[in-house]
DRENTORVO-606637 format. One record per residue (C-alpha): residue in one letter; residue number from 0; x negated, y negated, z. Coordinates in steps of 0.1 Angstrom, whole numbers. Example, Ala and Ser with C-alpha at 12.3 -4.5 7.8 and 13.67 -1.06 7.14 Angstrom:
@aa A | i 0 | xx -123 | yy 45 | zz 78
@aa S | i 1 | xx -137 | yy 11 | zz 71
END
This chain:
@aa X | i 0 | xx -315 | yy 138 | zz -52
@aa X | i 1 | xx -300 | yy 107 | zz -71
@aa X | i 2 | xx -275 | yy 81 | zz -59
@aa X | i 3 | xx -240 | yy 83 | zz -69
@aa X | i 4 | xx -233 | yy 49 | zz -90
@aa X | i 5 | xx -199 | yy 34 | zz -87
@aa X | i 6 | xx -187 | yy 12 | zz -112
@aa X | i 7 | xx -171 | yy -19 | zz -106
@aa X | i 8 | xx -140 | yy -11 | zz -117
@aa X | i 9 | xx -137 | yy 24 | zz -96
@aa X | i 10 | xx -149 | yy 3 | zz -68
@aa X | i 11 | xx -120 | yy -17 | zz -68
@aa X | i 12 | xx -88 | yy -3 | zz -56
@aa X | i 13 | xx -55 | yy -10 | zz -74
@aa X | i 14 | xx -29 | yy -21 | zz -46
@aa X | i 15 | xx 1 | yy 3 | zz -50
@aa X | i 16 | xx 27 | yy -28 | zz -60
@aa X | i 17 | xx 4 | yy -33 | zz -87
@aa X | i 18 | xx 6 | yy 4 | zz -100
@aa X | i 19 | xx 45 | yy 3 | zz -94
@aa X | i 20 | xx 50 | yy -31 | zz -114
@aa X | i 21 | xx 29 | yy -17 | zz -141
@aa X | i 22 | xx 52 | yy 9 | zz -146
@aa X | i 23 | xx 84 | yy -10 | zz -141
@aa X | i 24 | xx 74 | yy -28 | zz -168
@aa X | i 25 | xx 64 | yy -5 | zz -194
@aa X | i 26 | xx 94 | yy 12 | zz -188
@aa X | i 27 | xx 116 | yy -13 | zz -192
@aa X | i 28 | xx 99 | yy -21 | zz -226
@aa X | i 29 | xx 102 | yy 11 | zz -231
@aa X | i 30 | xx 143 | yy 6 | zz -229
@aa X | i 31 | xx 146 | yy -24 | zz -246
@aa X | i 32 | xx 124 | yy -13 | zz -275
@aa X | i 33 | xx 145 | yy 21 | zz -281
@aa X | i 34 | xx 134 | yy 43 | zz -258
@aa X | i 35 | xx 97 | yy 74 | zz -257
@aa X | i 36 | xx 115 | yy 85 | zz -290
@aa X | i 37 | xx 107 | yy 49 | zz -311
@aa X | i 38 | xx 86 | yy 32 | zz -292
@aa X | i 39 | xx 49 | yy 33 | zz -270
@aa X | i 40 | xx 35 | yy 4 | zz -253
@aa X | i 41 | xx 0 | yy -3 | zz -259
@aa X | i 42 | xx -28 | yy 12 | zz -240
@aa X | i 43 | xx -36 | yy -8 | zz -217
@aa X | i 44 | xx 1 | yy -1 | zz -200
@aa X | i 45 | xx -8 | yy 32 | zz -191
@aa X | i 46 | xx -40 | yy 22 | zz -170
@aa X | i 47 | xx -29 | yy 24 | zz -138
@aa X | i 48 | xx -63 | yy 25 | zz -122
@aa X | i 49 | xx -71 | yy -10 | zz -138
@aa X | i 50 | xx -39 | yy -24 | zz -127
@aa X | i 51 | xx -31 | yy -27 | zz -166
@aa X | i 52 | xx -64 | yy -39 | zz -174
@aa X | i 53 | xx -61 | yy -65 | zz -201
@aa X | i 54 | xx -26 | yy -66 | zz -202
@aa X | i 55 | xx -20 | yy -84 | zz -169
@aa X | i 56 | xx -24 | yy -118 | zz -173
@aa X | i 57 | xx -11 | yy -133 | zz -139
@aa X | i 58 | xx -3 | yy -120 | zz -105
@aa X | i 59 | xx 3 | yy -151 | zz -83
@aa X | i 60 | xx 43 | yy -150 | zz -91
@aa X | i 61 | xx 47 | yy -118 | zz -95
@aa X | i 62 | xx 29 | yy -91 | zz -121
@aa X | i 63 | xx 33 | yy -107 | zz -158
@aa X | i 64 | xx 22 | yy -84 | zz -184
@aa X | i 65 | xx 20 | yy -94 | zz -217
@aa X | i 66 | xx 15 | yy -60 | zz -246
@aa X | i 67 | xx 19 | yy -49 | zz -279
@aa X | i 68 | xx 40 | yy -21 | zz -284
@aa X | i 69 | xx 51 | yy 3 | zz -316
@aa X | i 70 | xx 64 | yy 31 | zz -331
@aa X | i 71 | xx 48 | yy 64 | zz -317
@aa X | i 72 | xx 12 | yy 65 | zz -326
@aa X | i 73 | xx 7 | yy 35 | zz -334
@aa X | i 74 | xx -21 | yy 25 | zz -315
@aa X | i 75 | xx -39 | yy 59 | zz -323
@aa X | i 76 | xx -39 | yy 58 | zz -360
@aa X | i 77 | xx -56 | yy 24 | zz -361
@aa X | i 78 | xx -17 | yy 5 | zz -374
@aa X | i 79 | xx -6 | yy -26 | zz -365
@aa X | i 80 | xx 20 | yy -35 | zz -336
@aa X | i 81 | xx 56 | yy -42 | zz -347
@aa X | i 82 | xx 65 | yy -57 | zz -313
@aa X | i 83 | xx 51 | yy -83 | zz -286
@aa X | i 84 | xx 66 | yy -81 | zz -252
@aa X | i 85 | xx 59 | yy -104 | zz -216
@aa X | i 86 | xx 75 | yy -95 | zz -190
@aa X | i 87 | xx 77 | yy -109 | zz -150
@aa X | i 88 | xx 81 | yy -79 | zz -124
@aa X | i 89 | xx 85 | yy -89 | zz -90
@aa X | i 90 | xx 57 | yy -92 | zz -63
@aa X | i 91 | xx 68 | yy -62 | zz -47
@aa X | i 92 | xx 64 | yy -42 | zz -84
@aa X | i 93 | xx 102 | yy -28 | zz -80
@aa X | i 94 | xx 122 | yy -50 | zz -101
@aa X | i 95 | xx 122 | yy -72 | zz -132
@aa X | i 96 | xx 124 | yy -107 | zz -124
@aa X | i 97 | xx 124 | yy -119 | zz -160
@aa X | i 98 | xx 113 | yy -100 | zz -200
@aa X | i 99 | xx 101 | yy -136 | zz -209
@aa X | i 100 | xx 96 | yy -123 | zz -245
@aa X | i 101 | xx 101 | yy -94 | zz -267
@aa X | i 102 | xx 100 | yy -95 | zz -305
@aa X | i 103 | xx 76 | yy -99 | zz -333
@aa X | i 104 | xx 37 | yy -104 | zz -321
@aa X | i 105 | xx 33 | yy -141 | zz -318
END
């Protein structure tokens, strides 16, 4: 029989403020940026069991996410981001506490 091998990153559980301020965010982004019909955040927003992996850059505040977004597809068919968006959620992950940026990738 072998051993069952955990990764890291399955080991680790996501706390659920995390997961809900992940989502806050990318929706609001989602608003902002013209709603499912224009606009997709990059990958990284939708991974909720990472906590939004690369795309959270601080969590002492608050949840601050900083992403690339586009038009749908984007990120699929290899093309470039149009938009750049940071945004604070709360430490609770229920509300936005501040979109710090959202415009042309810096």
């Amino acid at each position: 029989m072998s051993a069952l091998l955990v990764s890291p990153a399955f080991a680790q559980k996501v706390s659920k403020e995390n997961v809900r301020a992940l989502n806050t965010a990318r929706m609001q982004a989602e608003s902002i940026n013209g709603g499912l019909n224009n606009y997709r955040a990059s990958k990284c927003m939708y991974a909720t069991g990472e906590g939004g992996g690369n795309c959270l850059k601080n969590a002492s505040d608050g949840y601050l996410f900083v992403f690339d977004g586009g038009s749908p597809g984007w990120q699929e068919a290899g093309g470039q981001p149009t938009v750049e968006t940071e945004i604070l959620v709360s430490r609770d992950g229920a509300s936005i506490v501040d979109v710090v940026y959202n415009g042309s990738p810096r």
